[in-house]
C-alpha positions in Angstrom: 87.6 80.3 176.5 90.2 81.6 178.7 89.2 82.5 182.2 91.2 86.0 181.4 88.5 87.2 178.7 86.1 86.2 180.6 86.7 88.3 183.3 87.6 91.0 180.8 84.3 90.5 179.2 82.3 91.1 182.7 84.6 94.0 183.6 82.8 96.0 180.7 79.6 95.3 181.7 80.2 96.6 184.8 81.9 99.9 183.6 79.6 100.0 180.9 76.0 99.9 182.6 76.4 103.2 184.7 76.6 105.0 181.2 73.3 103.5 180.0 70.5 105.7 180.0 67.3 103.4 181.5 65.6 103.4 184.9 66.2 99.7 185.5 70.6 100.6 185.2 70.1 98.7 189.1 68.4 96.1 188.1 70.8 95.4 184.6 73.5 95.3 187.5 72.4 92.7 189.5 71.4 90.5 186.6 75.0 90.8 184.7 76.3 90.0 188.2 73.4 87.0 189.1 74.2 85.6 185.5 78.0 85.1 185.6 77.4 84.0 189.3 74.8 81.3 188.0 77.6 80.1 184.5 80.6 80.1 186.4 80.6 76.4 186.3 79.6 76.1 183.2 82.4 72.9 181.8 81.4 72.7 178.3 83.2 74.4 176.1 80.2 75.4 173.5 77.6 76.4 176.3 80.8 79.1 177.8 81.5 80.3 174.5 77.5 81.1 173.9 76.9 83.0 176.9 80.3 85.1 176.2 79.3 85.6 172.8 75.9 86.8 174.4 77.8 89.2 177.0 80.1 90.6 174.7 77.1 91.7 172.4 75.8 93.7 175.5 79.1 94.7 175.7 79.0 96.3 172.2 75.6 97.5 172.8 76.4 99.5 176.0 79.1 100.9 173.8 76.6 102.7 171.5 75.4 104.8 175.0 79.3 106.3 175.8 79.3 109.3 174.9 81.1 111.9 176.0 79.9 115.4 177.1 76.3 114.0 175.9 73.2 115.5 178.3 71.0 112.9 178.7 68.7 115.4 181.0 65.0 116.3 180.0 64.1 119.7 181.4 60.4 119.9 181.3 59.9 123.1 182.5 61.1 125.0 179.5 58.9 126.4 177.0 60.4 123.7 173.8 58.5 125.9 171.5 59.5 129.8 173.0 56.8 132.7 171.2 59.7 134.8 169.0 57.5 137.2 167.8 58.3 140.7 167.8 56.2 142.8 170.5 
């Protein structure tokens, strides 16, 4: 696993999580960052290609959240269920 990739891998995690729509988007950002932190001196070969395995399926799941122009707002003041009948 090439040192290149890896950082690739990590860059998209980072651009990716702002786009995710939880509460804990902080908290996701500070474990992506704690995790590499904790497996860069990771020397086997097998145990580095797991855990980039395991980040790049994050990867493709933060990918499923970019969308563009997309409203993830709730407005809870609107009536969701307006009275249209005549007067």
């Amino acid at each position: 696993m090439s040192q290149l990739s890896v950082l690739h891998t990590y860059r998209h995690l980072l651009r990716g999580l702002p786009k995710f729509p939880s509460k804990n988007r902080a908290k996701l950002l500070l474990e992506v960052k704690s995790e590499f932190r904790l497996n860069k001196s990771l020397a086997t070969e097998p145990a580095l290609s797991n855990r980039i395995a395991e980040a790049r399926g994050g990867v493709d799941q933060l990918k499923q959240y970019q969308f563009e122009g997309v409203n993830w707002e709730i407005r809870t003041t609107q009536n969701p269920l307006p009275d249209n009948r005549a007067q």
